[in-house]
C-alpha positions in Angstrom: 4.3 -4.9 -17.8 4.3 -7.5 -15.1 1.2 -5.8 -12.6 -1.1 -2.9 -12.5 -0.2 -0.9 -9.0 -1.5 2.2 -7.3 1.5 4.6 -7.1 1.2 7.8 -5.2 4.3 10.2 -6.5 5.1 12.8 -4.8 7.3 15.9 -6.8 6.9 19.6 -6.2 7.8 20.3 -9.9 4.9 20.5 -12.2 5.9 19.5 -15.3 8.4 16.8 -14.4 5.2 15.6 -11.6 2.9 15.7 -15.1 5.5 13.7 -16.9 5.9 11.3 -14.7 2.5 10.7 -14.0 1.3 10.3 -17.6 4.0 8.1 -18.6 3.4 5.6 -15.6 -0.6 5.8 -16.2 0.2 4.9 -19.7 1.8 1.6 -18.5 -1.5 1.4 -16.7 -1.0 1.5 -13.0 -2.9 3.9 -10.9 -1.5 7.2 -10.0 -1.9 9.8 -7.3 0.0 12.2 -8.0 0.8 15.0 -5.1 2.7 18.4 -4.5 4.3 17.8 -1.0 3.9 15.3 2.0 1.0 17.4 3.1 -1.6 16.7 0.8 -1.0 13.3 1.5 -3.6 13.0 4.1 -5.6 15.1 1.9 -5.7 13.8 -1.2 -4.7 10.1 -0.8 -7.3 9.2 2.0 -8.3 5.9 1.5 -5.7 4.5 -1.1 -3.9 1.3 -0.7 -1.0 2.5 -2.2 1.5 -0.2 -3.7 4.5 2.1 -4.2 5.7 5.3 -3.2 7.5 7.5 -5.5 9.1 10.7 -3.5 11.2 13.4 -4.1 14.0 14.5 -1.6 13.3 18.4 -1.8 10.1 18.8 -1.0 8.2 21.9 0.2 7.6 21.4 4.4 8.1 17.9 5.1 11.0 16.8 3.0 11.6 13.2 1.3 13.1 11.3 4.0 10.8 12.1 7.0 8.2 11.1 4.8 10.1 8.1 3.7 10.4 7.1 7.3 6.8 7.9 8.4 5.5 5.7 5.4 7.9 2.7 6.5 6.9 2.7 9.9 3.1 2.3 9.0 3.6 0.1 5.7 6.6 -2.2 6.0 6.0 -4.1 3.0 5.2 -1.4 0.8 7.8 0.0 -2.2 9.7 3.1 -2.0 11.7 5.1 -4.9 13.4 7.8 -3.9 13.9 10.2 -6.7 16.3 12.9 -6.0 18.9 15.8 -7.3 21.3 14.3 -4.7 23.9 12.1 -6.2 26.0 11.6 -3.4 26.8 8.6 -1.6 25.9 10.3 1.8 22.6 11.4 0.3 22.0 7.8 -1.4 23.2 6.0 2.4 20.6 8.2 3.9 17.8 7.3 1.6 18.1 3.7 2.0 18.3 4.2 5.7 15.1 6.3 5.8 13.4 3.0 4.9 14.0 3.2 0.3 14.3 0.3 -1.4 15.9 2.4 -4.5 17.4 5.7 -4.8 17.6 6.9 -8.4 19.2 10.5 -9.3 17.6 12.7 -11.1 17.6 12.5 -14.4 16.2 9.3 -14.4 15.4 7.7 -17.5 11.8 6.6 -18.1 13.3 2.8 -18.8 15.2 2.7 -15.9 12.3 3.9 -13.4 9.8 1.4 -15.0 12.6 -1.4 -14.7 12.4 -0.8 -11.1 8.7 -0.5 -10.6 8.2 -3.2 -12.7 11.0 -5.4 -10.5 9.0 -4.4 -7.6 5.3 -5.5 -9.2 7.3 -9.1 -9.8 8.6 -9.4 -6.2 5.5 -8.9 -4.6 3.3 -10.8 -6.7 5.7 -13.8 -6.5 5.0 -13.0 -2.2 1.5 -12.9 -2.6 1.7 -15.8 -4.5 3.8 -17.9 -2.1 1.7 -16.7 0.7 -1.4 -18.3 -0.7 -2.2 -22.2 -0.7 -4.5 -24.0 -3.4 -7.1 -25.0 -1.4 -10.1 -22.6 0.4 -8.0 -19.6 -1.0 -10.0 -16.5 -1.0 -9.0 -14.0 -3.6 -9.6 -10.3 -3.9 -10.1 -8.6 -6.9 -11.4 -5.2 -7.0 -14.3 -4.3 -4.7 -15.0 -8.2 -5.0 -13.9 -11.0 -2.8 -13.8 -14.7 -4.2 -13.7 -18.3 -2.5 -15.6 -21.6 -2.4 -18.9 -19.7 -0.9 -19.6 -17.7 -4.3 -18.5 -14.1 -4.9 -18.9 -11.1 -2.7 -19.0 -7.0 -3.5 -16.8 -5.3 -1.0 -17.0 -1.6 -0.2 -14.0 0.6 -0.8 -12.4 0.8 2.8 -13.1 -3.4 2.7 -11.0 -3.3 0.2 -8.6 -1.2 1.5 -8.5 -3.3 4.9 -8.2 -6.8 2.8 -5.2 -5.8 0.8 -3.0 -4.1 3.7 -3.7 -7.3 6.1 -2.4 -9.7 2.6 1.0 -7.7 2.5 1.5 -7.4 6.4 3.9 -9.7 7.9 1.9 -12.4 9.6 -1.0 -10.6 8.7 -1.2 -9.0 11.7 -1.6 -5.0 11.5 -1.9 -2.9 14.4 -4.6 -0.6 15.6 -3.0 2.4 14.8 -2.4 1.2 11.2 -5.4 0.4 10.9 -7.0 3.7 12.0 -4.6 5.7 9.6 -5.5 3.6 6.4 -8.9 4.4 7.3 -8.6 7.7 8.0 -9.8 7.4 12.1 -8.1 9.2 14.9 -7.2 7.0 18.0 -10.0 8.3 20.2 -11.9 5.1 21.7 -15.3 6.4 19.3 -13.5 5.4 16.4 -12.0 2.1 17.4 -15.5 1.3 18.2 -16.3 1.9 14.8 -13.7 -0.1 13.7 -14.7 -3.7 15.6 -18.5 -2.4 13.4 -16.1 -2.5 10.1 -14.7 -6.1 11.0 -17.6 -7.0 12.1 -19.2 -7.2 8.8 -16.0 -7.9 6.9 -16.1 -11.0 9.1 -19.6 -12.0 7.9 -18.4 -11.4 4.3 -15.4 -13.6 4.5 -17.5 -16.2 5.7 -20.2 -16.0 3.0 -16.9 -16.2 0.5 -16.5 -19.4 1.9 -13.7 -18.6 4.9 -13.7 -20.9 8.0 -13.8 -19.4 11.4 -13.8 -15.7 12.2 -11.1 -15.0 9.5 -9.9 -11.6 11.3 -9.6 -12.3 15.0 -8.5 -9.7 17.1 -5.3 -9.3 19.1 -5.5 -7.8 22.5 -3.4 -4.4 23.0 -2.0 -5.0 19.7 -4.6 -4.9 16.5 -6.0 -7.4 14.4 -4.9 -10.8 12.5 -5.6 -12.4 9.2 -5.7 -16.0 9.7 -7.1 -17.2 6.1 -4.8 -17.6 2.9 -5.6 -14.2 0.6 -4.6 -13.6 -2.5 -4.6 -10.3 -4.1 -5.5 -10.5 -8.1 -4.3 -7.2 -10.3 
């Protein structure tokens, strides 16, 4: 296996949800694994998920509004579809709603890994490239490494840290931000998160960062301006 990921699945059908989930924390990634699009809020609040695994027939919200809504906030983030449908309409209208693979169910165990593990290679060869030798900081869980020394980070740190290393530019906006955190957009909680940078800040710089690291972009959100690498 090429990277330990968080994967949040999403199936409705018990045993083939249990299945799945064993067999992917067996490779050793981490695994949320969920009913329906609803108890996403609910039961994945606070995880930096690194793929999405969804079914198309889901109670309530169904696979490819949830496929959508999750592309809009992450764009970097992976996406298997795993569906019944074996249509070309159905497969055209997963990729559209934002899927980067659309497998029909059955899928075989070997093939589903061969994607997620494709996926764990691509973005640790971006992560990689995005990162230069010199004054990199690295994050590793709950701990953030540079030139300064070592520093323990708290969960939603953590959190923050890993979405700003995949976003393009580094640059996420406010409402991003708020959702991986679990904030509403009410002007009370964007106060508390300037508070949450404002420490990350002063941790960044104890790890050996130069200048403010996170600056903050007017009307838009906030900007990582420091190489980051992210360590399995």
């Amino acid at each position: 296996m090429d990277a330990r990921l968080s994967i949040v699945l999403v199936e409705d059908n018990d045993d083939l949800r249990e299945l799945m989930a064993d067999t992917l924390r067996g490779q050793g990634h981490r695994v949320t694994a969920l009913s329906c699009a609803e108890e996403l809020e609910d039961r994945s609040q606070g995880v930096a998920a690194d793929l999405f695994l969804i079914d198309l027939n889901l109670p309530g919200e169904d696979g490819y509004s949830l496929s959508r809504r999750i592309r809009k906030a992450q764009p970097l983030v992976g996406i298997v579809i795993v569906s019944a449908r074996s249509d070309l309409q159905g497969k055209v209208d997963g990729y559209a709603c934002g899927a980067d693979w659309y497998l029909p169910k059955p899928v075989p165990m070997p093939e589903l890994m061969a994607a997620i593990n494709s996926f764990a290679r691509r973005s640790h060869a971006q992560l990689l490239t995005q990162a230069t030798p010199d004054g990199t900081l690295r994050l590793a869980r709950r701990e953030l490494q540079g030139p300064g020394g070592t520093v323990p980070l708290t969960r939603s740190e953590e959190i923050l840290l890993t979405a700003f290393a995949r976003a393009p530019s580094g640059l996420l906006e406010t409402w991003q931000l708020l959702e991986l955190l679990g904030l509403e957009a009410e002007d009370t909680h964007k106060t508390r998160l300037e508070i949450r940078f404002t420490r990350l800040r002063k941790k960044l710089r104890q790890a050996g960062a130069e200048g403010p690291g996170v600056e903050a972009i007017r009307g838009m959100g906030y900007q990582l301006h420091i190489p980051l690498q992210v360590t399995a």
